[in-house]
C-alpha positions in Angstrom: 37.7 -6.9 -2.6 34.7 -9.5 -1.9 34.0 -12.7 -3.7 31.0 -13.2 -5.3 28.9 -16.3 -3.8 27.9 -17.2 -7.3 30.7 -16.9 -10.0 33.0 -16.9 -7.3 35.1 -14.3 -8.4 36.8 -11.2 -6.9 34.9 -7.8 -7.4 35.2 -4.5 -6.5 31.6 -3.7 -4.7 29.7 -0.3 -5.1 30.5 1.3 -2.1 26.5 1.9 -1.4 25.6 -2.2 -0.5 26.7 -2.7 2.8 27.0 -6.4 2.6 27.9 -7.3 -1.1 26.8 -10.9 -2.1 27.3 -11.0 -6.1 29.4 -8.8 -8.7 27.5 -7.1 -11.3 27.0 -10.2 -13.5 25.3 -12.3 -11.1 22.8 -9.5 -9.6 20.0 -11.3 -11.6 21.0 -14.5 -9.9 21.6 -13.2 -6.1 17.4 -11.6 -6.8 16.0 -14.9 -7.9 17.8 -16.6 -5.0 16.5 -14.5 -2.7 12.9 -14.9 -4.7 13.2 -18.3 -4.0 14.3 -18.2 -0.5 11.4 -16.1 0.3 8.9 -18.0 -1.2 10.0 -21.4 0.9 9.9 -19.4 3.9 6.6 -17.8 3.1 4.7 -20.8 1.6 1.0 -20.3 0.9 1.8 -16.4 0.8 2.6 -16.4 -2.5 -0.4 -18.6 -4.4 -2.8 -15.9 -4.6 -3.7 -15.6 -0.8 -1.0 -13.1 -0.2 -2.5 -10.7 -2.5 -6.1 -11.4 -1.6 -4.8 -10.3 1.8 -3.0 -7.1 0.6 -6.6 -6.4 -1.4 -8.6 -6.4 1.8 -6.4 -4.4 3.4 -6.3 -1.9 0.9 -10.0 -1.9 0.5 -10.8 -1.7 4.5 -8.2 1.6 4.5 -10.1 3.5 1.5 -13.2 2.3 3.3 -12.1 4.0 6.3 -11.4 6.8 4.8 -14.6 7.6 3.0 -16.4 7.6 6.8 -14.0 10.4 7.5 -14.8 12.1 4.2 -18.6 11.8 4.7 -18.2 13.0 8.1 -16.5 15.5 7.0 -19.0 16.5 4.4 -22.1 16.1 6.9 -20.2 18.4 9.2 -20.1 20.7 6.4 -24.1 19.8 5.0 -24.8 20.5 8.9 -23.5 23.8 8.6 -25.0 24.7 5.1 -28.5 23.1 6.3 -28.6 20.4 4.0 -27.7 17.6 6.1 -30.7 15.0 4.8 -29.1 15.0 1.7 -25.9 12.7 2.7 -28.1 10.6 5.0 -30.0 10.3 2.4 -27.1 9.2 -0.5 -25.0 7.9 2.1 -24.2 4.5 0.6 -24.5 5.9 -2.9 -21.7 8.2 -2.1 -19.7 5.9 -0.4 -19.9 3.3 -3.4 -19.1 6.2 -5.6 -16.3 7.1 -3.9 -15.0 3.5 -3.5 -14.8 3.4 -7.3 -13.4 6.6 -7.3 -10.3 5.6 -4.7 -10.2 2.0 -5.7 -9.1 2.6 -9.5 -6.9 5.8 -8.4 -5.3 3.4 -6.0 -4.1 3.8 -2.6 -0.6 5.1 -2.7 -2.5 7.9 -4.6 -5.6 8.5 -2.3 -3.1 8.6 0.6 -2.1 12.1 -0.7 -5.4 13.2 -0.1 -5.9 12.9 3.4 -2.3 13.1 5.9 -2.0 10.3 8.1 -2.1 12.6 11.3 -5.9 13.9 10.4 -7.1 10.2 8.9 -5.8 8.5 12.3 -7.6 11.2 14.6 -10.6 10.2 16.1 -12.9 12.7 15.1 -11.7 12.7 11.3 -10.8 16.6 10.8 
């Protein structure tokens, strides 16, 4: 049996929550505490600047990996003899593909390349 810090009542907790705080009631009230507690101790994260962060990031890893996919497709425009095409539409392709990625989204566009071939240094 555990007491609940909010209602301060006796509950049985789920056995799966290792440290039980609140009974079933006061779940919404344990989240917003801990909401609330998060943004004190994270101020300025959470006005917009957090998320303009997160953005960046996002937008510097699908960069990152459109350079491996046109290397990968110069490698391949190499082989076929077309390689003045890509340097050519480099930065068409890569804007292209930016759209592409950027409205699939990146938990998406992560299943297209495995993080042990986007990480290595020549790209394939």
């Amino acid at each position: 049996m555990c007491i609940c810090e909010f209602c301060h009542t006796e509950y049985t907790p789920r056995p799966q929550v290792k440290k039980p705080r609140a009974c079933t009631e006061c779940q919404e009230l344990r989240q917003a505490a801990n909401e609330k507690a998060w943004k004190d101790k994270n101020v300025g994260l959470y006005d917009g600047e957090y998320h303009r962060v997160r953005r960046s990031g996002r937008i510097r890893k699908l960069r990152a990996k459109i350079e491996n996919w046109i290397r990968c497709m110069e490698v391949g425009g190499r082989l076929l003899g077309v390689p003045a095409f890509l340097r050519e539409n480099r930065a068409e392709l890569a804007s292209a593909f930016l759209k592409f990625l950027s409205r699939l989204g990146i938990s998406h566009a992560n299943k297209f390349w495995p993080a042990e071939i986007a990480s290595h240094p020549a790209g394939f």
